[in-house]
C-alpha positions in Angstrom: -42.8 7.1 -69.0 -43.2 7.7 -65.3 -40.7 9.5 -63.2 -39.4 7.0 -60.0 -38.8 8.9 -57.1 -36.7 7.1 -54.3 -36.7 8.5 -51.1 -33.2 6.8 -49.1 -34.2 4.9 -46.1 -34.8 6.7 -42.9 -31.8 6.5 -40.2 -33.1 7.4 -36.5 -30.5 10.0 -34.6 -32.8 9.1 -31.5 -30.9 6.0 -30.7 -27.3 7.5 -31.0 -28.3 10.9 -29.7 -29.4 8.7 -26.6 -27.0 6.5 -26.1 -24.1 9.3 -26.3 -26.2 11.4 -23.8 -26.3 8.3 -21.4 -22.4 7.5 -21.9 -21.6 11.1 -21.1 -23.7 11.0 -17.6 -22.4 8.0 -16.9 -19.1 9.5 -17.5 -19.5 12.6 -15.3 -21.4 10.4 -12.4 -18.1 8.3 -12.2 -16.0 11.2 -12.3 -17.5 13.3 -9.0 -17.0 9.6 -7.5 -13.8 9.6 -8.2 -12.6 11.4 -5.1 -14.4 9.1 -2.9 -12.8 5.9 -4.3 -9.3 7.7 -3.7 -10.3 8.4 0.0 -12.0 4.7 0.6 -8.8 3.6 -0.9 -6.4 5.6 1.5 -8.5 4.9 4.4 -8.2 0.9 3.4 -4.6 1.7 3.6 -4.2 3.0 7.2 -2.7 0.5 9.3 -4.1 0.4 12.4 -2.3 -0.6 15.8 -3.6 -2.4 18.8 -0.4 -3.1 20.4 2.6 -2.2 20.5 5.9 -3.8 21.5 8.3 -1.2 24.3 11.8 -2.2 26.0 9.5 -3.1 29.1 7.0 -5.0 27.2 3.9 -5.5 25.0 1.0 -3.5 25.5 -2.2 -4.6 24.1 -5.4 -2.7 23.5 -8.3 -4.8 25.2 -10.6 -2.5 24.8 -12.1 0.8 26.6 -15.4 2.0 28.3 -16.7 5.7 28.2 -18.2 5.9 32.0 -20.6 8.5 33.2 -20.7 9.2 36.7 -23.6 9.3 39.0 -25.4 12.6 39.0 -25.2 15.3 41.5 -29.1 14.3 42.0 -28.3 10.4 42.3 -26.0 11.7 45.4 -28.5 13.9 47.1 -26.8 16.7 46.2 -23.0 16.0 48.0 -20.7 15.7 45.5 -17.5 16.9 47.1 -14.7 14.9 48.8 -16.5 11.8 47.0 -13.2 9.6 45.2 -13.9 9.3 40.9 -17.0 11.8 40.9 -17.6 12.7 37.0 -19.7 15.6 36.7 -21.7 16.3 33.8 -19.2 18.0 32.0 -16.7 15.1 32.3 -16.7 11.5 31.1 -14.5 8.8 32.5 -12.9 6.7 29.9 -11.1 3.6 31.3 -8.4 2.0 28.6 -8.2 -2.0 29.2 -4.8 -2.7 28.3 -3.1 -6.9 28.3 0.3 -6.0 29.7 3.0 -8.9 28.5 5.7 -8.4 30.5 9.8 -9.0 29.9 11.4 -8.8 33.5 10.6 -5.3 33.8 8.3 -2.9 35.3 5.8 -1.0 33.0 5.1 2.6 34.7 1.8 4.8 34.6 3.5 7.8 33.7 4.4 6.1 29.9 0.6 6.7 28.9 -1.3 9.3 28.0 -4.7 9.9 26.4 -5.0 12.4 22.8 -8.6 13.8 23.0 -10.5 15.2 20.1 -9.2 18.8 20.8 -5.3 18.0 20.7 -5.0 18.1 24.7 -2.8 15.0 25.9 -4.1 14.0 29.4 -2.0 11.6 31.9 -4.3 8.8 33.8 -6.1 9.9 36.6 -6.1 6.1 37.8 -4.3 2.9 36.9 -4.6 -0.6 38.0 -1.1 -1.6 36.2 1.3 -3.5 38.8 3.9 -1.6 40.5 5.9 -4.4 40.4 8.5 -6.0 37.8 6.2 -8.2 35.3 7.8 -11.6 34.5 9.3 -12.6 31.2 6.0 -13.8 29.2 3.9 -13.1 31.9 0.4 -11.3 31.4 -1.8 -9.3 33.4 -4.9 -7.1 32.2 -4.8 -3.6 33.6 -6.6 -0.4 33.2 -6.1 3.4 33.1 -8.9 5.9 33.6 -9.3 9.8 32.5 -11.5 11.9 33.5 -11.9 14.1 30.6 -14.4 17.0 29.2 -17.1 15.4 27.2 -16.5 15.1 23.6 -17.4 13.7 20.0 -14.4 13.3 17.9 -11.3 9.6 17.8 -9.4 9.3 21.3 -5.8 8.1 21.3 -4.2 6.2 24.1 -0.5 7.3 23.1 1.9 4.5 24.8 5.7 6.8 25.5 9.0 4.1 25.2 11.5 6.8 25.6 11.5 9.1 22.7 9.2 6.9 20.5 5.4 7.4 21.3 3.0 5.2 19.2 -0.8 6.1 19.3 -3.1 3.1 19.7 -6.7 4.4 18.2 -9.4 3.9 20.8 -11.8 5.2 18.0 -15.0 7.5 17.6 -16.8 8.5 20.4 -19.6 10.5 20.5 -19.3 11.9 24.1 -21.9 15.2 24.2 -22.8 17.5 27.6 -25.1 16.1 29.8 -27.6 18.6 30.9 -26.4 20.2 34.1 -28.1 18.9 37.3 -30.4 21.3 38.5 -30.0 22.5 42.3 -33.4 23.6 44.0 
């Protein structure tokens, strides 16, 4: 009589080794993702404003303009006692604002611009009437700041007495200009 040996089937680890090796990257990929989908999903979350309603009206973000000025060069060299000359450390930004008016008078002195640094700036220039704006009439105005050039989110913050609502202009990316050079 002969002897039978029987030798169990062979099971392959490779597949399960594989697949648990693939499930625990996939597990630590999602995981260092994890702070960016909280972030995406706070910044989804801020509300932002592009008007606000005051006791003297609504004010409505049209828009704004960063502005260099001519160069000292582009003048001939006479920059001073010339009206709105930017040098090129300085950058005008000019807000466009819709002004909706409600029998009152909206004043200058009510806006102010937040830079990137923290420093609140009052306009250097306005076009807004000086005059009483109807009830639901409009007009488009504008305030301008000369300000030092800067990359970071500019703020035009709108004052109606103790309340003061920021209305986010946005990113700019504002660098130096290379100094004129005088011969």
């Amino acid at each position: 009589m002969s002897a039978t040996t029987v030798v169990p089937p062979r099971t392959t680890t490779a597949p399960v080794w594989l697949a648990t090796v693939l499930l625990i990257g996939i597990a630590l990929v999602g995981a260092t993702r994890i702070p960016d989908m909280v972030a995406t999903a706070r910044a989804q979350t801020t509300v932002v404003v592009s008007s606000v309603d005051t006791a003297n009206g609504v004010v409505a973000l049209a828009g704004y303009e960063l502005l260099d000025g001519p160069t000292a060069e582009e003048l001939g060299g006479v920059t001073h006692g010339i009206g709105g000359y930017v040098d090129s450390e300085h950058a005008l930004v000019r807000v466009h604002l819709t002004l909706t008016g409600n029998g009152s008078r909206m004043s200058p002195e009510a806006f102010t611009l937040l830079q990137p640094d923290g420093t609140v700036q009052p306009p250097d220039a306005s076009t807004i009437p000086a005059e009483e704006l109807l009830d639901g009439g409009f007009v488009d105005s504008s305030l301008s700041f000369i300000v030092p050039r800067a990359s970071g989110a500019y703020t035009l913050q709108v004052r109606d007495g103790d309340i003061v609502t920021g209305l986010l202009l946005g990113d700019v990316d504002a660098p130096p200009r290379p100094s004129a050079h005088h011969h």
